[in-house]
C-alpha positions as CSV (number, residue, x, y, z in Angstrom):
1,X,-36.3,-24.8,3.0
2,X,-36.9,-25.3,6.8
3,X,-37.4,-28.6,8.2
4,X,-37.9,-28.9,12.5
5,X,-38.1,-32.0,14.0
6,X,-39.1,-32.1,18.1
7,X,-37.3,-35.7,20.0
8,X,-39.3,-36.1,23.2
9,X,-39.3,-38.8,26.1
10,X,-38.9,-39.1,30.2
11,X,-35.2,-37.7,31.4
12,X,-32.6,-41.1,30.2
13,X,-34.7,-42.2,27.1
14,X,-32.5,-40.6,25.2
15,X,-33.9,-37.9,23.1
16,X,-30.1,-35.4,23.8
17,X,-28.3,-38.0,22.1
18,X,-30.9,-38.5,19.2
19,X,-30.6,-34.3,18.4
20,X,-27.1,-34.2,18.7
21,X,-26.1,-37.8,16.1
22,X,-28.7,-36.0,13.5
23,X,-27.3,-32.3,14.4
24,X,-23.8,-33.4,13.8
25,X,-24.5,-35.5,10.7
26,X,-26.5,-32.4,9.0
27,X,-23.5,-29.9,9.8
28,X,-21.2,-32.4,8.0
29,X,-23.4,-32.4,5.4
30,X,-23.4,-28.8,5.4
31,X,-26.8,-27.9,6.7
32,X,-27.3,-25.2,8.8
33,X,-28.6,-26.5,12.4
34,X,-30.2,-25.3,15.5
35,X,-30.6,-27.4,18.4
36,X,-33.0,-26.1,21.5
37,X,-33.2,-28.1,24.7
38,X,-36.1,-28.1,27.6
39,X,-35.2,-30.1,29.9
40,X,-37.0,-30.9,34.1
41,X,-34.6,-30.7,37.4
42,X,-34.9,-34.8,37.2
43,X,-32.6,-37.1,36.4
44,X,-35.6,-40.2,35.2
45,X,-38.9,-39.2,34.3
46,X,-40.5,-36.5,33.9
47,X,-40.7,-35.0,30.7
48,X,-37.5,-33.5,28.3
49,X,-37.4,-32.9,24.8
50,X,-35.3,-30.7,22.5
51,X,-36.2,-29.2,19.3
52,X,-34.1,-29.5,15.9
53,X,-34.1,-26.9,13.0
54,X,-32.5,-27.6,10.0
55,X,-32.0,-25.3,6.6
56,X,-30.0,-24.5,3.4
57,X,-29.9,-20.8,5.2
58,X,-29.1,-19.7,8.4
59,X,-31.0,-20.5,11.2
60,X,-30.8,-19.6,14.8
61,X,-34.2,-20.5,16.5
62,X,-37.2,-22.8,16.3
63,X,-40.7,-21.7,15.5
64,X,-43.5,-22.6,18.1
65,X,-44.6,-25.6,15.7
66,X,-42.5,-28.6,14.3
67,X,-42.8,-30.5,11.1
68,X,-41.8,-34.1,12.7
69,X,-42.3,-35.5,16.0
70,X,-39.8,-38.3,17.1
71,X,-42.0,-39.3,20.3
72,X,-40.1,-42.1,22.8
73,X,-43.3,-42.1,25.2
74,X,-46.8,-41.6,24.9
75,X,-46.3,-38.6,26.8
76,X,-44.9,-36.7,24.2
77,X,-47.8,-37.6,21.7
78,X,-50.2,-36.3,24.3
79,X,-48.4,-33.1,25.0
80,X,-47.0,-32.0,21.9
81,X,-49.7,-33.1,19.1
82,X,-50.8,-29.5,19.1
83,X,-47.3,-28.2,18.2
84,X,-47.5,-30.4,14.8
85,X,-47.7,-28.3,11.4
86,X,-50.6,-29.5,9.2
87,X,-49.8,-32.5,7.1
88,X,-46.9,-33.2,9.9
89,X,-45.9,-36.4,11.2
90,X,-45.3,-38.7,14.5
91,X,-43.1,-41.3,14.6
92,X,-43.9,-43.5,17.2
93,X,-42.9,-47.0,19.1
94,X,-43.3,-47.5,22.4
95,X,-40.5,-49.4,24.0
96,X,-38.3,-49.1,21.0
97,X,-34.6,-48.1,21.8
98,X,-33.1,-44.3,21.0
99,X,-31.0,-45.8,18.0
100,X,-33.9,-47.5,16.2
101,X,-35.6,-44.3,16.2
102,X,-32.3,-42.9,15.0
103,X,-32.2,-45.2,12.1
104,X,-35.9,-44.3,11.2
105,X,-35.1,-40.8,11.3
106,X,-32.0,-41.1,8.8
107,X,-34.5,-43.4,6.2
108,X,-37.1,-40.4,6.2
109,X,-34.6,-37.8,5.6
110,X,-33.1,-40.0,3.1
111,X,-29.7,-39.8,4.1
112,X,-27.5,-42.8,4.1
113,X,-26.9,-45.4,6.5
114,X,-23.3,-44.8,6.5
115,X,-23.5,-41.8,7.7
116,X,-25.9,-42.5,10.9
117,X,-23.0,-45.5,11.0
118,X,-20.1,-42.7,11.5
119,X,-22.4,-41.4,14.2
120,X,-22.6,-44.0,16.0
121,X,-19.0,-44.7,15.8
122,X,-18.6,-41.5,18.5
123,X,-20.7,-43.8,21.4
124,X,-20.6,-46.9,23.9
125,X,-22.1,-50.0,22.8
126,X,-21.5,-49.7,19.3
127,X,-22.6,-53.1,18.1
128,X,-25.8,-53.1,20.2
129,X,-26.5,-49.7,18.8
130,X,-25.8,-50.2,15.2
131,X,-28.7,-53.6,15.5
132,X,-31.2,-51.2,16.5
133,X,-30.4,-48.6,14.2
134,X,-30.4,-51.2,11.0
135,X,-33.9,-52.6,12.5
136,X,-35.4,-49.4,12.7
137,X,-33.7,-48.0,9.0
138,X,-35.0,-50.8,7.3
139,X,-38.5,-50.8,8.9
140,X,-38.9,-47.2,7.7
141,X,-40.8,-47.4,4.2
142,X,-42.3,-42.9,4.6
143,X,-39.6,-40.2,3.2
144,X,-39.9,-36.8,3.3
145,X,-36.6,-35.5,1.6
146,X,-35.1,-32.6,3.1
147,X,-31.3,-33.2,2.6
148,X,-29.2,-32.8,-0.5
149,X,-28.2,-29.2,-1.2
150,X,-24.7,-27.2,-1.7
151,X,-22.0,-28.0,1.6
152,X,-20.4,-25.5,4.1
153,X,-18.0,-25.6,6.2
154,X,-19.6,-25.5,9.3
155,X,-18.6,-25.9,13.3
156,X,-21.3,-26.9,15.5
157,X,-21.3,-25.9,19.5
158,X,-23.6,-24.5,22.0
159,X,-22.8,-21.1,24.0
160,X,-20.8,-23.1,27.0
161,X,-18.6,-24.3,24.6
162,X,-17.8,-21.3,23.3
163,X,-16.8,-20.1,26.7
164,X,-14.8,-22.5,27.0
165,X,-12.7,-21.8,24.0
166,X,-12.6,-18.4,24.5
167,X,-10.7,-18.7,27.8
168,X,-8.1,-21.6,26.4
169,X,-7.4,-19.6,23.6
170,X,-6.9,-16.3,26.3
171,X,-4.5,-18.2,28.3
172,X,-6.4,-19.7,31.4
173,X,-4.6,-21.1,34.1
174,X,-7.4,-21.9,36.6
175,X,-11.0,-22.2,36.5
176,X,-13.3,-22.6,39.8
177,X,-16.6,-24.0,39.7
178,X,-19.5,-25.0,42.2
179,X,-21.8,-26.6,39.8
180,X,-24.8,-24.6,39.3
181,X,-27.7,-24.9,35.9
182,X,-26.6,-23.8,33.6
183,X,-23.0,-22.8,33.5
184,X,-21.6,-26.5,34.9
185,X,-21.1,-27.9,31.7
186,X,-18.1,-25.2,31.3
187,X,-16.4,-27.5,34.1
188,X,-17.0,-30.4,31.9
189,X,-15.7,-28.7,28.3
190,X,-12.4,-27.4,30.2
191,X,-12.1,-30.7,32.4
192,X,-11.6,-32.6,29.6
193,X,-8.7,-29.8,28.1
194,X,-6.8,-30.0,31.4
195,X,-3.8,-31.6,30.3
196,X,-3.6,-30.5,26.3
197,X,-3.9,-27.1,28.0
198,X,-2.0,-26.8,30.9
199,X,-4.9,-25.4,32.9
200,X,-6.9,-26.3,36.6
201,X,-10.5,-27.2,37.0
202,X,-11.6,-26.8,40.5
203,X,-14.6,-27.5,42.0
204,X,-15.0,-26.4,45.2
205,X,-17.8,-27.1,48.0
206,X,-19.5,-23.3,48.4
207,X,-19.6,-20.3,45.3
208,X,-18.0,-18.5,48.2
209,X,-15.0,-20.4,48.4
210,X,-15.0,-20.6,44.7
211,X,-15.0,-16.4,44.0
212,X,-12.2,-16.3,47.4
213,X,-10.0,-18.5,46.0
214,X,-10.0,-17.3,42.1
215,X,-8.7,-13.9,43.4
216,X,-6.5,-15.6,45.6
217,X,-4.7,-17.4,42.5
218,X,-5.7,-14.2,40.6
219,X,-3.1,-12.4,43.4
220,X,-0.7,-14.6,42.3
221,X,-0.6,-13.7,39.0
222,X,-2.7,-17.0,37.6
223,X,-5.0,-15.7,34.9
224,X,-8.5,-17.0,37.1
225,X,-12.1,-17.6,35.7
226,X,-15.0,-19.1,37.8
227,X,-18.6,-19.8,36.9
228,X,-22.1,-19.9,38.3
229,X,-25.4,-18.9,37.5
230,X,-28.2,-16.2,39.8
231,X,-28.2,-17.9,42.9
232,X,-24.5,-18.2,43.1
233,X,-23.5,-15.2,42.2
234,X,-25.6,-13.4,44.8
235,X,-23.0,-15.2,47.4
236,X,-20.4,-13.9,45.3
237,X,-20.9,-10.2,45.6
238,X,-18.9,-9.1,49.1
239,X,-15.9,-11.1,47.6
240,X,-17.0,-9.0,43.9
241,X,-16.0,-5.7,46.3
242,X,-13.0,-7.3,47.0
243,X,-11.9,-7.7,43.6
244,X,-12.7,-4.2,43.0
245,X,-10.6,-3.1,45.8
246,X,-7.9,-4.7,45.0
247,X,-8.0,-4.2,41.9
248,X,-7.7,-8.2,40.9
249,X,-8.4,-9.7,37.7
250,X,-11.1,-11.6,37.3
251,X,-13.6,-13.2,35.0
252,X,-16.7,-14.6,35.9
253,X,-19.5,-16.5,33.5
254,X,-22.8,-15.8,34.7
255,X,-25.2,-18.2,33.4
256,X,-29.0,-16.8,34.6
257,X,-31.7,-18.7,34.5
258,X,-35.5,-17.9,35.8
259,X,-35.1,-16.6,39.7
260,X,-36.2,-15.1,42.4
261,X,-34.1,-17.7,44.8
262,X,-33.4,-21.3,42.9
263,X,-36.8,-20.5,40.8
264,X,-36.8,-22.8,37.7
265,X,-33.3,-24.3,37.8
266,X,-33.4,-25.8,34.3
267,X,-35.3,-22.7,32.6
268,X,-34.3,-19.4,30.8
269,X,-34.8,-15.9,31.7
270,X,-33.0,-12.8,31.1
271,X,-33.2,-11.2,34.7
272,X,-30.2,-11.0,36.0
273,X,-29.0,-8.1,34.2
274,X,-29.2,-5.5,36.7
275,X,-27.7,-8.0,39.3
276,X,-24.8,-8.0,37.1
277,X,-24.1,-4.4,36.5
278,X,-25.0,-3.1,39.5
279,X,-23.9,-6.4,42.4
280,X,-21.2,-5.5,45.4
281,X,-21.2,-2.6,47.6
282,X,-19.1,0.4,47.1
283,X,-18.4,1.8,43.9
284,X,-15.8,0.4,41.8
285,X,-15.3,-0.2,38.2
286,X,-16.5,-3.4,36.2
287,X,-17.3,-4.9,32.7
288,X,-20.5,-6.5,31.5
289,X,-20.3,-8.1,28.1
290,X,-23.2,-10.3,26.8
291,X,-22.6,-12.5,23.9
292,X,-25.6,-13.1,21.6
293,X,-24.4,-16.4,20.1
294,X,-21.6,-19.0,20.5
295,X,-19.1,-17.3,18.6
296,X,-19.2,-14.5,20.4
297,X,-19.2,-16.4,23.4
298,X,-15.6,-17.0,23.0
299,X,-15.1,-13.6,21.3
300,X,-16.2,-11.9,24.5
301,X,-14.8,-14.3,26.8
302,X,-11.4,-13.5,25.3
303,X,-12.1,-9.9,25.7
304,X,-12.8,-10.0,29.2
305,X,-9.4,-11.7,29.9
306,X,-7.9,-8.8,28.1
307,X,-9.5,-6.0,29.7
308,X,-9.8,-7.8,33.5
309,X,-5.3,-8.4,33.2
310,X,-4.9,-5.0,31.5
311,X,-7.1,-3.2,34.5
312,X,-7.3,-5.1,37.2
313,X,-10.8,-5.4,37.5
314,X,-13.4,-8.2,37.7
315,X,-15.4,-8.8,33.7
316,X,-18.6,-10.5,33.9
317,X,-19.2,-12.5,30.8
318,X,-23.3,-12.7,31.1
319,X,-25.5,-15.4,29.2
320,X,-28.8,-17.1,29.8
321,X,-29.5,-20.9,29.9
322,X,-31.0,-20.5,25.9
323,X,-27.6,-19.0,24.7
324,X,-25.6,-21.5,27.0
325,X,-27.1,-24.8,25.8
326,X,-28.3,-24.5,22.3
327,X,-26.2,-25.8,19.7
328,X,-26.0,-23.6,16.8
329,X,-23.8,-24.6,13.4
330,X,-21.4,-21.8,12.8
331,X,-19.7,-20.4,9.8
332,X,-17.1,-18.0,11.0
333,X,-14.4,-18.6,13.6
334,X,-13.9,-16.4,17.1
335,X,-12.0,-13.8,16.7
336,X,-9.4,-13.4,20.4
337,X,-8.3,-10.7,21.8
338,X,-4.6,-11.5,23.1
339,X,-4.4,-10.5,26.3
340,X,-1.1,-10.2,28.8
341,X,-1.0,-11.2,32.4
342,X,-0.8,-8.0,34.5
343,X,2.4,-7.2,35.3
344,X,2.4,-5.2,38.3
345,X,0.0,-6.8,40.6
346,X,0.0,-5.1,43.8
347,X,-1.5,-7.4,46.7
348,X,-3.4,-5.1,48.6
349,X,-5.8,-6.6,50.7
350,X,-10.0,-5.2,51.5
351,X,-9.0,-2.1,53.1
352,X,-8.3,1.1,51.9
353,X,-4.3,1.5,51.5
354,X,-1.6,3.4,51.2
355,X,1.0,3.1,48.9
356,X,2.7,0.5,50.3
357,X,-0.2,-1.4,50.3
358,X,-1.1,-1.3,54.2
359,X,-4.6,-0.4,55.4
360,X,-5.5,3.8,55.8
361,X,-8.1,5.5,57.2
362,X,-6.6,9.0,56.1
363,X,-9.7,10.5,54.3
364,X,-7.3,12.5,51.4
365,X,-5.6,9.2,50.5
366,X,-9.9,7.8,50.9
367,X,-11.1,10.7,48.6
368,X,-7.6,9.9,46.3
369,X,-8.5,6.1,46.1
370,X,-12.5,6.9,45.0
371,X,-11.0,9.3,42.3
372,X,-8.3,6.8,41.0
373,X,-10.7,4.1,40.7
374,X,-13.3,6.4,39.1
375,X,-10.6,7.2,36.7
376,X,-9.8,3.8,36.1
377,X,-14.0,3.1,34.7
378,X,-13.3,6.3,32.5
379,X,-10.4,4.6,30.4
380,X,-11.7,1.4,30.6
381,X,-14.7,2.8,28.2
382,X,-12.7,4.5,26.2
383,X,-10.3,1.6,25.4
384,X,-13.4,-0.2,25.3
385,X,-14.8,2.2,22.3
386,X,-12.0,0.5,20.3
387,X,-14.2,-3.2,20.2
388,X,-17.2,-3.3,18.8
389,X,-19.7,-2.8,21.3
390,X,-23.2,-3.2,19.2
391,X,-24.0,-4.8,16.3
392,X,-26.2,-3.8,13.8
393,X,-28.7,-5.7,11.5
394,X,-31.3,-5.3,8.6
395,X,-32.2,-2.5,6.8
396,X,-30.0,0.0,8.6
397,X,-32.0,2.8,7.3
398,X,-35.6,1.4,8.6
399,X,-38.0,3.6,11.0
400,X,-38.3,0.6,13.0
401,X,-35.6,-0.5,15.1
402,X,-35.4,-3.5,17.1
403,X,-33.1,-3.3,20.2
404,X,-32.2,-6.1,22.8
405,X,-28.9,-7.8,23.8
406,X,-28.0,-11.3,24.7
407,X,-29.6,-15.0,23.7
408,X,-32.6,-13.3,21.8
409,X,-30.5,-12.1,19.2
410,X,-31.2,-15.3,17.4
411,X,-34.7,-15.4,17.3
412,X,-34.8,-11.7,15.9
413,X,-33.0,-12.6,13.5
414,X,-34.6,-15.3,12.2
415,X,-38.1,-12.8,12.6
416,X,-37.3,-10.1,10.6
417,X,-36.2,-11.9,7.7
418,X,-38.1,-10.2,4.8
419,X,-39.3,-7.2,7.1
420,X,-38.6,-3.5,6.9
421,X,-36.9,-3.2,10.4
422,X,-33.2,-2.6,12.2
423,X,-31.7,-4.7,14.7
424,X,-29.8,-2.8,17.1
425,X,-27.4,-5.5,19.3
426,X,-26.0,-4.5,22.8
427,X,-22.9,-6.5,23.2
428,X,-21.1,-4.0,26.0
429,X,-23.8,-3.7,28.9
430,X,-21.2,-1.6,31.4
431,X,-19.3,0.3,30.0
432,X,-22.6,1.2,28.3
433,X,-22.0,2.7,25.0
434,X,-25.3,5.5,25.0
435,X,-23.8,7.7,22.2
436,X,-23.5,4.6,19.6
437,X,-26.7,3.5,20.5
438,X,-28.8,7.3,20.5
439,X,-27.0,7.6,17.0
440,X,-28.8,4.3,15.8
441,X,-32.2,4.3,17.5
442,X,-33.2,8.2,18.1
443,X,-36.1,9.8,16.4
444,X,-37.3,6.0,15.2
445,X,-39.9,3.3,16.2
446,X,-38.1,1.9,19.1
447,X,-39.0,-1.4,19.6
448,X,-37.5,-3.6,23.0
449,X,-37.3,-7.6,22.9
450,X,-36.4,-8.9,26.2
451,X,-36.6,-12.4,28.1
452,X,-37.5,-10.9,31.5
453,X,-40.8,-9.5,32.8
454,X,-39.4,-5.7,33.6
455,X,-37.6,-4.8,30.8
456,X,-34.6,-4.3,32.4
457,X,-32.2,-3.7,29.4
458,X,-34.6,-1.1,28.5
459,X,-34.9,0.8,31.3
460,X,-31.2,1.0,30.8
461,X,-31.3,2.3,27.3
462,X,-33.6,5.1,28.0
463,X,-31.5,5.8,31.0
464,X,-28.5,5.8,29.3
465,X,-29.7,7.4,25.9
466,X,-32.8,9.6,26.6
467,X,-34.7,7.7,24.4
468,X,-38.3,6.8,24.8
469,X,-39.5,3.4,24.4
470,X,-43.1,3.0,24.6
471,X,-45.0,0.3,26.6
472,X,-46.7,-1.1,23.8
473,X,-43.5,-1.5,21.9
474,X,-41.9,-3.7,24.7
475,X,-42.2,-7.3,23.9
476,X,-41.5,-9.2,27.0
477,X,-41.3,-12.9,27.4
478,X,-41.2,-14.4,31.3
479,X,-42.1,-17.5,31.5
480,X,-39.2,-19.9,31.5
481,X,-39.5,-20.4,27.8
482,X,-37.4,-18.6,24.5
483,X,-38.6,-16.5,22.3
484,X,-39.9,-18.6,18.9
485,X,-38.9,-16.8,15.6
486,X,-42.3,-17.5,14.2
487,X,-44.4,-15.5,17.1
488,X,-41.8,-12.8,17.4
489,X,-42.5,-12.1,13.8
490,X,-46.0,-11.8,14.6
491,X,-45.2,-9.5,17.8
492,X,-42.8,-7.0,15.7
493,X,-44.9,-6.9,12.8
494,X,-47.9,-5.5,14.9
495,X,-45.6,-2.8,16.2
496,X,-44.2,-1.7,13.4
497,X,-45.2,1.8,11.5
């Protein structure tokens, strides 16, 4: 059973709060929940709305049509009518508040008032907010039944929030921020853990100063993170040379959304990639890690603090806006990776040095410096080989093999349910680990899924590997939007042999 339910209205009606009280009553219930938000760069108006899958199995996407429309405006009647399932419905009622939708909403699903009350327990204006609710539960005479089956034990976060628990748990002492869509809500998660924790939140007026003085507290032995999205990391990347100079730890969330320049601030897209592995000039050695889903968000996140004190160099933690917003239930906890602060930090400063850590322009200690750092990247990936760097999925012995990394693992997922196909997921992006990946996808029907219009990743993969992916078995999506589970089913299925 699979139940989706689209809440849509003008930016301030309401419709976040509306997914997340029916979200968090379902996961206490023990459903399995999925939360999707599209959302304008406008604070009133416009047009937002946020899609809700629910299910006695796993779920980790929406499909491209819902069975239930909550609409708060006329709008949302007009522009999502075509997105209804046949015998679907709209619930409707123009000028109505957000809670007497949500106790219309609670009387269809036939769940009981008591637990919409508990819900509404968590906000302002309780009193006001339990009137309308009552008004709009009693009004209610449809049901459609979708609730009542064998509880988990479920946690329920989006990707952000996962980041954020990842660096607690690793020790964080500061984090520096300038806000930028959609990484600022990290700010927000560890603001509000600054005293239970013992950490800094910082937000600073310019990414510049933000990367500058990370390393600076970095230099001091404070275990440092800082977060942005494209746009600010491209200001980031002489500072990102700095790091690798002198060899200072450094983790950095990079939250990408749809570019070139600010392009579509409050959209997804997975084109960063190549900014990340390849930003800052000179050649030094990094980390790339991208997290599929929020539980790995922390996983990685704690990994990165681990590798960056261990080496000394900066670890980019690499998400989209899909993976950083969307609320999935979860039924396994993160796994960290204790990390120790570096012991030894030597604070050398952008220049080539000597051993006492002042500036050289002696070309053996030059050629000696290149070669140490290049032996640095060389153990980083082979301590790295000790993680695990892909995941695999399906049937492990299919012909077909599905490979991608990031925020679209989800959808796959959810798509080849019931089909004859492997799903090959790239968790390490740099160190890149080619051999595991050849073994898995060589001499099979390679097939690439990928939110970007380039196919980055897999220009990477048959770099790295020597495999062949053909053109036709590239399945590229680049218009702001993510993948839907339904239509990716469609797209694999049509390539498979």
């Amino acid at each position: 059973m699979k139940f989706s339910i689209l809440f849509g209205g003008k930016a301030g009606q309401g419709a976040n709060i509306l997914s997340d009280i029916l979200g968090n009553a379902l996961v206490k219930e023990g459903h399995y929940v999925f939360i999707s938000r599209d959302y304008q760069s406008l604070i009133r108006g416009g047009h937002n709305f946020n899609v809700l899958t629910f299910s006695d199995s796993p779920v980790r996407s929406n499909d491209s049509t819902v069975d239930l429309i909550v609409a708060l405006d006329k709008n949302t009647i007009d522009l999502h009518k075509k997105d209804l399932k046949k015998g679907g419905e709209i619930i409707e009622g123009e000028g109505k508040g957000n809670m007497y939708f949500a106790g219309r909403l609670f009387k269809i699903l036939c769940m009981d008032f008591k637990i919409l009350e508990e819900q509404l327990k968590r906000l302002r204006q309780f009193d006001t907010n339990m009137i309308e609710a009552k008004a709009g539960y009693a009004e209610e005479k449809k049901t459609a039944c979708k609730v009542g089956y064998e509880k988990n034990k479920l946690s329920f976060m989006n990707g952000n929030k996962g980041i954020s628990e990842g660096a607690i748990k690793s020790g964080l002492d500061v984090y520096y921020a300038y806000p930028m869509t959609p990484a600022t809500n990290v700010s927000g998660e560890l603001a509000e853990k600054q005293i239970e924790n013992n950490h800094l939140v910082l937000e600073l007026e310019n990414e510049i100063s933000v990367i500058n003085a990370a390393i600076g507290s970095s230099m001091t032995g404070a275990k440092s993170m800082i977060g942005t999205s494209g746009g600010g990391f491209d200001l980031m990347t002489e500072a990102l040379s700095l790091a690798g100079i002198a060899e200072t730890p450094l983790v950095i969330y990079l939250a990408s959304r749809p570019g070139p320049s600010t392009g579509v601030a409050t959209y997804t897209g997975q084109g960063d990639l190549n900014m990340a592995v390849y930003a800052g000039h000179g050649e030094f050695p990094r980390m790339v890690l991208a997290p599929g889903d929020p539980t790995e968000c922390a996983e990685l996140t704690s990994q990165a603090f681990y590798f960056s004190q261990k080496f000394g160099i900066p670890v980019i933690v690499l998400s989209d806006k899909h993976l950083a917003e969307s609320i999935y239930s979860l039924d396994k906890n993160p796994v960290i990776t204790p990390s120790k602060k570096m012991v030894s930090m030597r604070r050398y400063n952008s220049y080539e040095t000597d051993k006492f850590g002042c500036a050289t322009e002696n070309s053996e200690i030059i050629k000696k410096n290149v070669e140490t750092r290049l032996a640095k990247g060389k153990e980083i990936a082979k301590e790295a080989e000790k993680f695990e760097q892909i995941k695999v999925y399906g049937n492990k012995n299919s012909k077909n093999v599905i490979v991608a990394s990031g925020s679209v693992k989800g959808a796959i997922l959810d798509a080849i349910n019931g089909l004859d196909a492997k799903f090959v997921q790239v968790l390490s992006i740099e160190p890149f680990p080619a051999l595991k990946i050849k073994k898995e996808i060589e001499k099979n029907n390679v097939i690439l899924v990928e939110n970007n219009a380039t196919g980055q990743f897999g220009k990477m993969v048959q770099e790295k590997t020597g495999v062949f992916i053909d053109e036709k078995n590239k399945i590229l999506r680049y218009d702001g939007k993510p993948f839907f589970s339904d239509e990716l089913n469609k797209e694999i299925k049509g390539r498979m042999k």
